[in-house]
C-alpha positions in Angstrom: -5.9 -61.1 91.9 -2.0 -60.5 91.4 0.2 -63.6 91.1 3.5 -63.1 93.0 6.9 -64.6 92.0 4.8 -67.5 90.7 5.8 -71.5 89.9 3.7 -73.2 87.2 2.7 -76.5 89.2 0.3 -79.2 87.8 -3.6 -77.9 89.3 -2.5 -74.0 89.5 -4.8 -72.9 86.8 -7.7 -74.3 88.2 -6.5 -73.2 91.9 -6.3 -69.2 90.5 -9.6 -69.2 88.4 -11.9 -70.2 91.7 -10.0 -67.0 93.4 -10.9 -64.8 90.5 -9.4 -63.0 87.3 -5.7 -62.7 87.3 -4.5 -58.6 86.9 -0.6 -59.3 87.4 2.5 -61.0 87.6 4.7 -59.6 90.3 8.3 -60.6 90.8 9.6 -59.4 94.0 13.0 -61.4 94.2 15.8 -61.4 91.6 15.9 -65.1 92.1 12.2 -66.2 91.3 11.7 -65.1 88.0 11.1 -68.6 87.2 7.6 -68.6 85.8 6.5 -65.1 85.4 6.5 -64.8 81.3 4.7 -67.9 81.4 1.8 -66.7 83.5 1.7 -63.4 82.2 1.4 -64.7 78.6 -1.5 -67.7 79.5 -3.0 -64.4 81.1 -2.6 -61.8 79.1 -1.3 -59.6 82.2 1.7 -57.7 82.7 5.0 -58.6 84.3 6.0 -56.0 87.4 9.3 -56.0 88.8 11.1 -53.2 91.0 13.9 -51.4 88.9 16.4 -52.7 91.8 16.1 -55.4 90.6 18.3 -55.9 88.1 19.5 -59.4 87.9 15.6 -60.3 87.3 14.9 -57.4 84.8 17.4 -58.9 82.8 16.1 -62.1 82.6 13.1 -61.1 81.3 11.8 -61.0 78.3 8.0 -60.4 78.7 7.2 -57.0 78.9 7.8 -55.1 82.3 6.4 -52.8 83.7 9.2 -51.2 86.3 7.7 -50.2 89.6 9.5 -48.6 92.9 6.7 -48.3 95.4 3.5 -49.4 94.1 2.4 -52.2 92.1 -0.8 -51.0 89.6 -4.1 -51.3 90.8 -3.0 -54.2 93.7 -2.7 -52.1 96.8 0.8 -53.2 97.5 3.3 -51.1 98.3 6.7 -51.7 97.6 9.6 -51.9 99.9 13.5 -52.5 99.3 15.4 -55.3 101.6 19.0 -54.9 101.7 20.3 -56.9 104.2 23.8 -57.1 102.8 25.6 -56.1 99.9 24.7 -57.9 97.0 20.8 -58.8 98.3 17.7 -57.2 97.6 14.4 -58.2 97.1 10.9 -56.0 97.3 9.1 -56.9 99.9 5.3 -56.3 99.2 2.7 -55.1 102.2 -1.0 -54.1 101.4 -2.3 -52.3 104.1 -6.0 -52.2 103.6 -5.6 -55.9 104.3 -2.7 -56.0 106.3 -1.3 -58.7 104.1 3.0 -58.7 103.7 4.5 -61.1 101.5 8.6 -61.6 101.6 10.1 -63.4 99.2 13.5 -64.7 100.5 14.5 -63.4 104.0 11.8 -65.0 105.8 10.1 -68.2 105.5 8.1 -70.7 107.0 10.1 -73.8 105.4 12.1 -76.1 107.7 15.4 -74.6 105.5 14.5 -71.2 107.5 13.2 -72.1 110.6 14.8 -73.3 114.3 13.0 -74.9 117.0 9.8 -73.7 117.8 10.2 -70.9 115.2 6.8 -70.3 113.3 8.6 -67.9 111.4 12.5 -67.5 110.6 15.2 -65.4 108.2 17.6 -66.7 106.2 21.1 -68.0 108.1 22.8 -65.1 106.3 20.3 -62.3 107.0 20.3 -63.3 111.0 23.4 -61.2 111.9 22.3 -58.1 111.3 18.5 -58.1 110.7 16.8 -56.2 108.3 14.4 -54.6 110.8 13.6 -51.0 109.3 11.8 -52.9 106.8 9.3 -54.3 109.0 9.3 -52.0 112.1 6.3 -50.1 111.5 4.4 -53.4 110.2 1.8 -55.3 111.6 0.4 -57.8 109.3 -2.7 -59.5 109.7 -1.2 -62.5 107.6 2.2 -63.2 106.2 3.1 -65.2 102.6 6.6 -66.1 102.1 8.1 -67.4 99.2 9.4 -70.5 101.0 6.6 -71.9 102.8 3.5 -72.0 103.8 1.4 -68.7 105.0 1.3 -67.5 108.5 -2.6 -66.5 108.8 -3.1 -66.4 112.3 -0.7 -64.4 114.7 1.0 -63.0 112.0 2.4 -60.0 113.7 4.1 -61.5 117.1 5.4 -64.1 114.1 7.4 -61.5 112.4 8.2 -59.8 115.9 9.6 -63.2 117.1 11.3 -63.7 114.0 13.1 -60.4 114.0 13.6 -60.2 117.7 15.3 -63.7 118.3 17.1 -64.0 114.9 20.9 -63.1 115.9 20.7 -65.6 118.9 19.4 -68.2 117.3 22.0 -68.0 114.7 24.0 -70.7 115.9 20.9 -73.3 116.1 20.0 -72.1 112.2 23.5 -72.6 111.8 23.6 -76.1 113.1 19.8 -77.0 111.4 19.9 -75.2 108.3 23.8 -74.2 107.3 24.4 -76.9 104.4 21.2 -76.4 103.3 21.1 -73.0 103.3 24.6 -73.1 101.2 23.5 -75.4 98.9 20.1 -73.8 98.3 22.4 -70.5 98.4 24.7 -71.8 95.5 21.9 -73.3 92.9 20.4 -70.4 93.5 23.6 -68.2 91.9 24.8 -71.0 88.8 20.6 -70.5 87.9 
């Protein structure tokens, strides 16, 4: 089992030892560092982290091992989000389970989502959405790293998601602007 861009919460030890032996810590986001060390180190695993991603390399101390495309023995392959200058995060896909994890541009948390949206993008990343990412995609299930999982319907999720994103910018805007900024801005003094 590989822990991704993990939060140490009361019960999560218990939670991961019923799904198996732990073989990584992956960070995937420069902003979810967070608790990686900690569960590498209670673990005895390795930290992972894309090279792009500076701003988390740095605030690591545990040590990394630096990946680009895969991540050891997990499967996943590694793939570099850009949506605008100053972003990127790795977004992870296994395909021999069809499973894609994104850390920050989509969600399933009421900050990211608009009306009937199972699925939504950051405010930000609606304008011009990071499709070449996920084009060739079609996940059997989706984990985001704001929210909860989409295991059913994945794919038509993240084809929804991507498709209707620019026009509903200005409902995301109306639902999810402040928070968005404020979320945005703790995110950056962290």
């Amino acid at each position: 089992m590989w822990v991704i861009d993990p939060l140490d919460a009361p019960g999560i030890d218990e939670e991961l030892s019923a799904l198996g032996d732990v073989r990584g810590v992956l960070v995937c986001s420069n902003y979810h560092v967070r608790d990686a060390e900690r569960f590498a180190t209670r673990y005895g695993v390795p930290v992972y982290c894309p090279s792009w991603l500076s701003r988390a390399v740095s605030k690591l101390d545990a040590p990394i091992d630096l990946e680009t495309d895969t991540v050891g023995t997990s499967g996943f392959e590694l793939r570099r989000c850009r949506p605008f200058p100053g972003w990127s995060e790795a977004v992870a896909y296994r395909e021999s389970d069809e499973t894609l994890y994104v850390p920050d541009v989509l969600g399933t948390a009421p900050l990211f989502t608009v009306g009937e949206e199972q699925l939504g993008m950051y405010l930000l990343c609606r304008f011009v959405p990071p499709r070449a990412v996920f084009d060739d995609l079609t996940p059997r299930r989706i984990l985001v790293g704001h929210g909860t999982g989409i295991f059913e319907n994945a794919s038509i999720a993240l084809r929804t998601a991507l498709d209707g994103a620019r026009r509903r910018v200005p409902a995301a805007l109306r639902a999810n602007g402040w928070g968005q900024l404020r979320a945005l801005t703790a995110a950056l003094v962290d």
